[in-house]
C-alpha positions in Angstrom: -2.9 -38.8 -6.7 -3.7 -36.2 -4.1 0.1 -35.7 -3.1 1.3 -35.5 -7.3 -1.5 -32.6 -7.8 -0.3 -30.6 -4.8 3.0 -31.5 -6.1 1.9 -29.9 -9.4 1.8 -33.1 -11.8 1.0 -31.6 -14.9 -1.3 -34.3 -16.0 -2.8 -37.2 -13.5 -4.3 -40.4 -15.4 -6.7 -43.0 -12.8 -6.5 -46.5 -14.2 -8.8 -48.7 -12.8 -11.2 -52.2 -13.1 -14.2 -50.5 -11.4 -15.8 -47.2 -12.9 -17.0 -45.9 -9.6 -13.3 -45.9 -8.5 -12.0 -43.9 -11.7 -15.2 -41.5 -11.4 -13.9 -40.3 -7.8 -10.6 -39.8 -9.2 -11.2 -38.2 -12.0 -13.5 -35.9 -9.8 -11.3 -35.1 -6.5 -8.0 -35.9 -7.9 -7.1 -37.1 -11.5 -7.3 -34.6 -14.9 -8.9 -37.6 -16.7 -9.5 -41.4 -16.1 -9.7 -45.1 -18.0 -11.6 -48.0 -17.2 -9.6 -51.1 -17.7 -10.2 -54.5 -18.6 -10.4 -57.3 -16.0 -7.5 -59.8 -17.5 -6.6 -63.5 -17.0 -2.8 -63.6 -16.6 -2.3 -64.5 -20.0 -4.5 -62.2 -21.4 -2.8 -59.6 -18.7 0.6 -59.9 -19.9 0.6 -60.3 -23.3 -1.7 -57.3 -24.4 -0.3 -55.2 -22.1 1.5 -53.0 -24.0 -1.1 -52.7 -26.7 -3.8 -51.8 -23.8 -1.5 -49.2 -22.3 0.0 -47.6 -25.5 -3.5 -47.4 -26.8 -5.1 -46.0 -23.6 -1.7 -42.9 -23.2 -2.4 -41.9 -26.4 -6.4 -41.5 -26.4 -4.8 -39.2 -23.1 -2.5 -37.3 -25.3 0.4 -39.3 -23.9 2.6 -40.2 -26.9 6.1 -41.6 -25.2 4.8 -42.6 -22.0 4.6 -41.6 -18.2 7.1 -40.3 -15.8 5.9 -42.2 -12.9 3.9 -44.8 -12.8 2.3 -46.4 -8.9 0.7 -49.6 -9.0 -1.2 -50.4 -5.9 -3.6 -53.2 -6.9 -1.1 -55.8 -6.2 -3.1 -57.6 -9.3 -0.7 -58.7 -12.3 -2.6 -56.6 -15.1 -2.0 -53.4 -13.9 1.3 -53.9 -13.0 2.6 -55.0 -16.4 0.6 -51.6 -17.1 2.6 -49.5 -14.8 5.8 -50.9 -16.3 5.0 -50.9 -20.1 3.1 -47.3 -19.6 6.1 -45.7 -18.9 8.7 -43.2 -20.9 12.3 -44.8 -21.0 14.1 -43.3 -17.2 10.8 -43.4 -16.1 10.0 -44.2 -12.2 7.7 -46.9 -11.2 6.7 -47.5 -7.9 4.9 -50.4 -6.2 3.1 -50.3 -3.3 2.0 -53.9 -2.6 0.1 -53.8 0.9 0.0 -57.9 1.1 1.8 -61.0 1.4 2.4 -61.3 -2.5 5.2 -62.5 -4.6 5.7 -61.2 -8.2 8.1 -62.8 -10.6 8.8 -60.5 -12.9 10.8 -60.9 -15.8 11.5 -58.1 -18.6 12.7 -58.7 -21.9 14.5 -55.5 -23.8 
């Protein structure tokens, strides 16, 4: 977040499971922050959309994100990242673990 502000994002978002978390980015970094549900992967992928597209527009975000980084490595806020952004958009995933995602997207 701190590289996209001195970069000059227009408009930086924290999504997050723990408040504390979103309070210090929305105080050192982000213009505004969400506190997201803790999901089962059911639950995860199949309101994803709903959650996300709900959540950019109480932000003012009608068509989605530019760039989305997930860096959880958790399933929810990856289907997040992807569904949360504006068709072109840039989604990057910084997975710091031994993890393997199946991903599958249906247009």
């Amino acid at each position: 977040m701190a590289v996209a502000k001195a970069y000059g994002a227009s408009k930086i978002i924290a999504f997050d499971i723990e408040q504390s978390r979103v309070d210090f980015a929305v105080k050192h970094f982000a213009n505004s922050g969400v506190l997201c549900p803790r999901t089962d992967s059911d639950y995860a992928m199949n309101s994803a959309q709903e959650f996300i597209t709900s959540s950019l527009k109480g932000q003012g975000v009608d068509l989605g994100v530019d760039v989305s980084i997930e860096a959880s490595g958790a399933e929810a806020p990856l289907w997040w990242a992807l569904y949360g952004l504006k068709p072109q958009g840039t989604c990057e995933l910084e997975v710091l673990r031994d993890v393997n995602y199946i991903l599958t997207i249906r247009i």
